[in-house]
Every structure is written in structure tokens, then in C-alpha cells.
C-alpha positions in Angstrom: -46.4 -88.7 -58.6 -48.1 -90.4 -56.1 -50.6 -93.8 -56.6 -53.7 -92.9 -56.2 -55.6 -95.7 -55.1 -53.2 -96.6 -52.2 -54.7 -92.9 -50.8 -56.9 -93.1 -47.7 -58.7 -89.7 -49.2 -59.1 -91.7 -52.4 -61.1 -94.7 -51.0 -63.2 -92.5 -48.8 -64.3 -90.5 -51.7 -65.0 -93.4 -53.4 -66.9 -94.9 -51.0 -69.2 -91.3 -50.8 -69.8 -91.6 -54.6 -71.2 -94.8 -53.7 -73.5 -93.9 -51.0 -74.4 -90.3 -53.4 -75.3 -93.1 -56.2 -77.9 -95.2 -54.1 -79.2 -92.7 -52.2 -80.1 -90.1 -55.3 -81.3 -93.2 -57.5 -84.7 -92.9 -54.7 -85.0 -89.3 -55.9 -87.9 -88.4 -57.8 -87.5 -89.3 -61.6 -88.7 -85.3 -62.5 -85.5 -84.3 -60.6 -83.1 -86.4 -62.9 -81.6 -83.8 -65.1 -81.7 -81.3 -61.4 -80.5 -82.1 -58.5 -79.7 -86.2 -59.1 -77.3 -85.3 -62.0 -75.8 -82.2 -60.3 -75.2 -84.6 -57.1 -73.6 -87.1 -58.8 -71.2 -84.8 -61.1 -70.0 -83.2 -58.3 -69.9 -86.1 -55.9 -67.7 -88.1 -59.1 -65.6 -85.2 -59.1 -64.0 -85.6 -55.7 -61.9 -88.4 -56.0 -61.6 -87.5 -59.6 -59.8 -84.8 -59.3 -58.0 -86.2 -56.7 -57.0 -89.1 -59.0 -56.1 -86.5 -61.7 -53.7 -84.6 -59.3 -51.7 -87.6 -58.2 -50.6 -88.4 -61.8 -49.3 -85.1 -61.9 -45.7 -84.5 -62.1 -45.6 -81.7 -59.0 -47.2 -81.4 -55.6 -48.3 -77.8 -56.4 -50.1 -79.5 -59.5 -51.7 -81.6 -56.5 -52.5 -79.0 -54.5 -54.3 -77.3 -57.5 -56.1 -80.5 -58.4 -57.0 -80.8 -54.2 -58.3 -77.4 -54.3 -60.7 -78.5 -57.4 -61.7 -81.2 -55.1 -62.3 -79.1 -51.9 -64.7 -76.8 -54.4 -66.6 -80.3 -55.4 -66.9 -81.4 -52.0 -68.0 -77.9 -50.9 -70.8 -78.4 -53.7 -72.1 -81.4 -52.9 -72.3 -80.2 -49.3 -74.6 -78.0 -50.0 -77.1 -79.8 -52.9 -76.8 -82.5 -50.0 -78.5 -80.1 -47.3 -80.7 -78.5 -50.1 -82.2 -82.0 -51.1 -82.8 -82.9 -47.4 -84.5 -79.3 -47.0 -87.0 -80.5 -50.1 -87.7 -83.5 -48.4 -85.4 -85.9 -50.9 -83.4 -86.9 -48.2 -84.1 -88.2 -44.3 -81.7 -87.2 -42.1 -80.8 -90.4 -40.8 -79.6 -91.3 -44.2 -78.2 -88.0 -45.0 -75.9 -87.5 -41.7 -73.2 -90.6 -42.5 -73.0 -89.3 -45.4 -71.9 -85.6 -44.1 -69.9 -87.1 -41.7 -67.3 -89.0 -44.2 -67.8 -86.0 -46.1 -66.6 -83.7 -43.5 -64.0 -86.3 -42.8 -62.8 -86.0 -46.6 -62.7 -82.4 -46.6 -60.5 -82.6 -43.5 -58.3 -84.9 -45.2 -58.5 -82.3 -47.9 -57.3 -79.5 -46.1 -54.4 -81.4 -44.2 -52.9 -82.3 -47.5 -53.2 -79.0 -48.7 -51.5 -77.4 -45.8 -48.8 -80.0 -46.9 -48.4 -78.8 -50.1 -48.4 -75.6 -48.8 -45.2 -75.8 -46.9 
């Protein structure tokens, strides 16, 4: 079992859900059940699933939970770049917010390569 909110993958996924909930509240109010909702679910199920996998009794539960997290982030790349190509998002206020993701799913993958071993 590992504490979750002493992770460094944690607190930078947390910080992205932060950054996903200001910048989508600017999105148009027709897109609120679309793209702002589907943003935030899967942006909230990063460190989510990364919270849910440190309580967990095994590092192979981790992993699993890791992998879920890696899908989510994977997910969010890409409504990310689709709300930017729709003209929702500038890209000086989208590319921080790729960059700490990228970082997270790097993050990701090292831990999962742990886990692997």
C-alpha cells in the first residue's frame, strides 16, 4: 500500500485537473454535456485511479489501476487537441497543459515498467 498524496504523479495530476477545470469553464455553455464534461471525467480520472491503486493491497493491483490511468490520460490527450482544433482552446494555453501531461504519462510509464519487473 503506498500513500497516495505523498506521490509526485499524484500532485501533478492534481494540479492538471486544476488547470482542465478553469480552462473548460471558458468553453461554450452548448458544449457542457460534450466535450467540457467528457474533459473533466477523464481528466478527474487520472489521479483517481491512481489514488484508487495505491490503497490496494498489491503492486500488480497498482499497475492495473496505473494502466486505467495511462488510458485516462491517453483520453484527455486527445479531447485536449480536439477542442484546440475547434477553436475552444489557444495554444498558448493548451501547450503547459500537454507538457505536464506528457510529463504524467511519463511518470506513468516508469512506474509501470516498475511494476513490471
Amino acid at each position: 500500500m503506498h500513500n497516495f498524496q505523498e506521490l509526485i504523479i499524484w500532485k501533478k495530476a492534481m494540479d492538471i485537473v486544476e488547470d482542465i477545470y478553469r480552462l473548460s469553464s471558458k468553453f461554450p455553455k452548448e458544449e457542457i454535456y460534450g466535450l467540457t464534461s467528457q474533459i473533466r471525467r477523464s481528466a478527474v480520472s487520472i489521479p483517481s485511479n491512481i489514488a484508487e491503486g495505491a490503497g490496494r493491497n498489491t503492486d500488480g493491483e497498482f499497475k492495473n489501476f496505473l494502466g486505467i490511468a495511462s488510458g485516462s490520460s491517453n483520453e484527455l490527450f486527445s479531447q485536449l487537441i480536439l477542442s484546440q482544433r475547434l477553436g475552444l482552446i489557444p495554444e498558448i494555453e493548451l501547450k503547459p497543459i500537454l507538457d505536464n501531461l506528457i510529463e504524467v504519462q511519463k511518470i506513468n510509464y516508469s512506474l509501470i515498467k516498475k511494476f513490471t519487473r
